[in-house]
DOTI-285131 format. One line per 4 residues: number of its first residue (from 1); their letters; for each residue z negated, x negated, y of N, C-alpha, C. Coordinates in Angstrom, 1 decimal. Layout:
N
NUM) A) Z:X:Y:Z:X:Y:Z:X:Y | ...
//
This chain:
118
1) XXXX) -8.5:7.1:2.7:-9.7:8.0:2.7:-10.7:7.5:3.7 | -11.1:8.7:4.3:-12.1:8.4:5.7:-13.6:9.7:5.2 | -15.1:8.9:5.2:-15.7:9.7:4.3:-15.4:10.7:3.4 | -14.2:10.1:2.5:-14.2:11.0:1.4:-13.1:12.1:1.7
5) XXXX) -12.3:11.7:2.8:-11.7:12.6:2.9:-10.0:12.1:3.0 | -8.9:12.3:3.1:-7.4:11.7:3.3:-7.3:11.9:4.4 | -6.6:10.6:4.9:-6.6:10.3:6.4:-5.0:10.8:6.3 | -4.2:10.4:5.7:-2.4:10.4:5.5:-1.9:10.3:4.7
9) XXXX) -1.3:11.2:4.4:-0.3:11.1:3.0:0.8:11.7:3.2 | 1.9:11.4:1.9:3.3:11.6:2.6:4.0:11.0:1.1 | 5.1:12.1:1.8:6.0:11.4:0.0:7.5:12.1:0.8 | 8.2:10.5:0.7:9.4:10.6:1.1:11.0:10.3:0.1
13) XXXX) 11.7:10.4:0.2:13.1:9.7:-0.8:13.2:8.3:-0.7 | 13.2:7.5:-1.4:13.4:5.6:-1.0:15.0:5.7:-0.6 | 15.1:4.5:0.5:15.9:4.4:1.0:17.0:3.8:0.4 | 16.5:3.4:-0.6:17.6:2.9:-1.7:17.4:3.0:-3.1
17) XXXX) 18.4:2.3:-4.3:17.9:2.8:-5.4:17.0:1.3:-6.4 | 15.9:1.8:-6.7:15.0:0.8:-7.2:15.8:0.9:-8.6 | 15.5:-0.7:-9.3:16.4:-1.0:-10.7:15.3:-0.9:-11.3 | 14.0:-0.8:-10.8:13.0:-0.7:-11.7:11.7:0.2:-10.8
21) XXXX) 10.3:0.4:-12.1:9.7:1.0:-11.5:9.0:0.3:-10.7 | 8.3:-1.0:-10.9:7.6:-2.3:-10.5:8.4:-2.5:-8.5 | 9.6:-1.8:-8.4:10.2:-1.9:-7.5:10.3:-1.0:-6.1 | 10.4:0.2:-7.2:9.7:1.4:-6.6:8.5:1.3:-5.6
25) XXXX) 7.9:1.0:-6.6:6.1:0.8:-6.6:5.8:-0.4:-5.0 | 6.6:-1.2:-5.3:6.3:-2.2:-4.1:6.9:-1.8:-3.0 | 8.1:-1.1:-2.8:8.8:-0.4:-1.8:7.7:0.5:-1.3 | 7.3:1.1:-2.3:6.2:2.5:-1.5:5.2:1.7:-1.1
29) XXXX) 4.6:0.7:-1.3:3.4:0.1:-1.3:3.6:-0.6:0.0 | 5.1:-1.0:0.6:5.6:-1.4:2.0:5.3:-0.5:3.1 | 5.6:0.7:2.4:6.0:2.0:3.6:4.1:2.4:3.6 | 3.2:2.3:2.6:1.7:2.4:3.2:1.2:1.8:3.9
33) XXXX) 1.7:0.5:3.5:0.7:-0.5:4.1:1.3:-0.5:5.9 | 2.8:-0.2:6.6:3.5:0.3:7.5:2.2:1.4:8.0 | 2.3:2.4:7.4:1.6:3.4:7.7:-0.4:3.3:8.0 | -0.7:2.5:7.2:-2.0:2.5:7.2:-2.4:0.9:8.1
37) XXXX) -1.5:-0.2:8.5:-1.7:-0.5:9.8:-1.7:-0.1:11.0 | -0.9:1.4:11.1:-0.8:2.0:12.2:-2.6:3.0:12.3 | -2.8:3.3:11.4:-4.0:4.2:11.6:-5.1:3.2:11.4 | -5.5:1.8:11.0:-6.3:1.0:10.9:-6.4:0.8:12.5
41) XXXX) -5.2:0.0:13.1:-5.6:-0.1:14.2:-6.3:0.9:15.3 | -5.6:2.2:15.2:-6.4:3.1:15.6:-7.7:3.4:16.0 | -8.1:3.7:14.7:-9.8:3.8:14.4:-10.6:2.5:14.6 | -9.7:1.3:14.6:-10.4:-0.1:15.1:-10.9:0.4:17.0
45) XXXX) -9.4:0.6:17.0:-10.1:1.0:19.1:-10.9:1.9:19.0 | -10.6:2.9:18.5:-12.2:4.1:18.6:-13.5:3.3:18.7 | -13.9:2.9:17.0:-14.9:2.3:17.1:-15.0:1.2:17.7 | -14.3:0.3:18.1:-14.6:-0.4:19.3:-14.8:0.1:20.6
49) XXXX) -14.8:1.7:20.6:-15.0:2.1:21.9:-16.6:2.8:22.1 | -17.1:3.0:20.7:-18.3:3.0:20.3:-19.0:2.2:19.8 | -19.1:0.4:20.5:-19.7:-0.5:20.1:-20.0:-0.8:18.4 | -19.1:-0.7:17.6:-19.3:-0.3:16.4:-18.1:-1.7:15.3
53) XXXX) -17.7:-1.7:14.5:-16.9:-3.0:13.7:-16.0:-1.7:13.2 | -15.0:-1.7:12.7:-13.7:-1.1:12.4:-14.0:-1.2:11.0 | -13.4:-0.7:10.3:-13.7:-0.8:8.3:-12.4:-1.6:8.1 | -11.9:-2.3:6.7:-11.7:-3.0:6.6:-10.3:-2.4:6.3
57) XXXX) -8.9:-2.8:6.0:-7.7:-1.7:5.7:-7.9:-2.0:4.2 | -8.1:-1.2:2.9:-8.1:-1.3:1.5:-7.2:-0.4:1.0 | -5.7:-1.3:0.8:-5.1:-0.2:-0.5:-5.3:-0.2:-1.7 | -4.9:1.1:-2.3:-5.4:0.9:-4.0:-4.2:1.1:-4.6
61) XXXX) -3.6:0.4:-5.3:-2.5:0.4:-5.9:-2.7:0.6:-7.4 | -2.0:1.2:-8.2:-2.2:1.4:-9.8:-0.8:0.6:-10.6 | 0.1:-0.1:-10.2:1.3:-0.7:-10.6:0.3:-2.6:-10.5 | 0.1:-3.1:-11.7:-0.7:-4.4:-11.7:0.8:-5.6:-11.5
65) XXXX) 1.8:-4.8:-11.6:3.0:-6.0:-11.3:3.6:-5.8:-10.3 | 3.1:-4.9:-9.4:3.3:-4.5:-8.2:2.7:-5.4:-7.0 | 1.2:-5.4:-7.4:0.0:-6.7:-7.0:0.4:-8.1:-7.6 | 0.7:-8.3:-8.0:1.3:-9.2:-8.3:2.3:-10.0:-7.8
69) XXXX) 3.3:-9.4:-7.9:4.4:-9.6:-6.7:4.0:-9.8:-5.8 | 3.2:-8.9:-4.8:2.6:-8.9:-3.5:1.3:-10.4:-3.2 | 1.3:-11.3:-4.4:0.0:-12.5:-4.5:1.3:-13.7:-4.8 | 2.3:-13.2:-5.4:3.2:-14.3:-5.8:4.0:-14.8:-4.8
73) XXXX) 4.1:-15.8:-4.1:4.8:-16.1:-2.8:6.7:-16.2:-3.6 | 6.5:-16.7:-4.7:7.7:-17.4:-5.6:8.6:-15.9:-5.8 | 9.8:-16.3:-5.7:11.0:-15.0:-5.8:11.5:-15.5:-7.4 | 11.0:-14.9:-8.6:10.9:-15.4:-9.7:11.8:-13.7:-9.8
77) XXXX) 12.6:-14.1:-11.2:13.7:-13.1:-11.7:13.3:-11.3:-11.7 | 12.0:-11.3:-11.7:11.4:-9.7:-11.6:12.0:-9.2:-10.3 | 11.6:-10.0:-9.2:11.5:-10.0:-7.7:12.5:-10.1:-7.0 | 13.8:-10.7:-7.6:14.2:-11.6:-6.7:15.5:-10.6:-6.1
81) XXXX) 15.5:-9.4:-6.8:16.7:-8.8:-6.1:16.0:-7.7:-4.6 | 14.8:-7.7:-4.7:13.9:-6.8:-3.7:14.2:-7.3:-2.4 | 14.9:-6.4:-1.6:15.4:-6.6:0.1:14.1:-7.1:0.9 | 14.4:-8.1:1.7:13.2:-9.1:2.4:12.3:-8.4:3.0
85) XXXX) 12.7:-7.1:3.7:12.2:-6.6:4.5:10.9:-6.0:3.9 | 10.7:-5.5:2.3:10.0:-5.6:1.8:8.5:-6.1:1.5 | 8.7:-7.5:2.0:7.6:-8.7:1.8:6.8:-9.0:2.6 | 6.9:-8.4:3.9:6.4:-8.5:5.2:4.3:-7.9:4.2
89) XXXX) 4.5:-7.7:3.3:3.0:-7.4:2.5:2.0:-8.4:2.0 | 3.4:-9.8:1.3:2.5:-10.7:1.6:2.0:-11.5:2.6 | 2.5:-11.4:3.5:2.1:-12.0:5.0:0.9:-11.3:4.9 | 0.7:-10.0:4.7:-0.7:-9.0:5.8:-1.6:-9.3:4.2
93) XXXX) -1.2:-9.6:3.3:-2.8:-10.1:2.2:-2.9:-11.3:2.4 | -2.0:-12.4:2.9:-2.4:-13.7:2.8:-3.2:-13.8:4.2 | -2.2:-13.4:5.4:-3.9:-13.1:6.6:-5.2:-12.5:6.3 | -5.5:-11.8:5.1:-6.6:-11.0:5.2:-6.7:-9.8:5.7
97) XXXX) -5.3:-9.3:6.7:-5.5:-7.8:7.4:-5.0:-6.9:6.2 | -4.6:-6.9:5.3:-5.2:-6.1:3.6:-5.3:-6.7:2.7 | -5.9:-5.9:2.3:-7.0:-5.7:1.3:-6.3:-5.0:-0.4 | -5.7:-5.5:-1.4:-4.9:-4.8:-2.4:-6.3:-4.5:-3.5
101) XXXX) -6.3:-3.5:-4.4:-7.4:-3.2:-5.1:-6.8:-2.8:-6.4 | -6.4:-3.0:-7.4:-6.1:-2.2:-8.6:-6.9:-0.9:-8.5 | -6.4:0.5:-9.3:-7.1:1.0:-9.1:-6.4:2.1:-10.5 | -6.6:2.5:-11.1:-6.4:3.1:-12.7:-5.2:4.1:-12.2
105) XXXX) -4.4:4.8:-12.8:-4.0:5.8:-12.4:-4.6:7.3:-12.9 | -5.6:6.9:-13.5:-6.7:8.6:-13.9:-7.0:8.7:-13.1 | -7.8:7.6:-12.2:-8.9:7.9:-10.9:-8.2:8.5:-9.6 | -6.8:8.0:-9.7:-5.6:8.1:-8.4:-6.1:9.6:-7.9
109) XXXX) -6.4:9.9:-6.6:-6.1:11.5:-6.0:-4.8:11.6:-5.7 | -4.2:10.6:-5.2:-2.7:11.1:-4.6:-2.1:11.0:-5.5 | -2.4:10.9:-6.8:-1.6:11.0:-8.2:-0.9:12.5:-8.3 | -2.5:12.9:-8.3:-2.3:14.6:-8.3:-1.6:15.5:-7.9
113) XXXX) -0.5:14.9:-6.9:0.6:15.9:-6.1:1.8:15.2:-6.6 | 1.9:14.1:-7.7:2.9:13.8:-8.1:3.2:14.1:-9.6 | 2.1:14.6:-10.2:2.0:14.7:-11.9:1.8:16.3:-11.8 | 3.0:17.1:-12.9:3.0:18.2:-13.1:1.7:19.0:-13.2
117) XX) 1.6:20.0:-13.1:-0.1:20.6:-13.9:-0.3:21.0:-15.1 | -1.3:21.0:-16.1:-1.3:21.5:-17.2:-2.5:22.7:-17.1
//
């Protein structure tokens, strides 16, 4: 979100099959954080082209064992079958270039294109 507004979104098929949801959840959480370094950097050159500081990259995730995994360096039995390529997430929170935020799934916007309507 950029003043309130969606910078990118996107909903694709996983490229393989997750044995759980916790798995799912970190797979997608791979393919954003992919996605929203490419547009962080972006907007970093702009405003650095307007003498200005870049905003910080913040994802908000609603899976709390998803964050988790992503803080746990240890390949402990939940984890341990998740393809490597995956984990390249904890590298970008342990540098500081993201930012993970719990975030409810009531409050989620991009929920709303995934949950039926009533």
């Amino acid at each position: 979100m950029l003043l309130g507004a969606p910078v990118s979104w996107g909903s694709k098929k996983h490229p393989s099959v997750s044995l759980s949801t916790s798995e799912a959840e970190y797979i997608a959480l791979s393919l954003a954080v992919q996605e929203g370094k490419w547009i962080h950097r972006l907007l970093c050159e702009i405003m650095a082209a307007a003498n200005e500081d870049g905003p910080e990259l913040m994802i908000r995730e609603d899976n709390q064992s998803c964050i988790k995994t992503t803080k746990n360096p240890v390949n402990h039995g939940r984890a341990k079958h998740i393809d490597i390529k995956y984990h390249h997430i904890r590298d970008e929170v342990k540098r500081g270039e993201v930012k993970l935020e719990y975030c409810e799934t009531t409050v989620r916007l991009a929920d709303s294109m995934t949950k039926g309507l009533h």
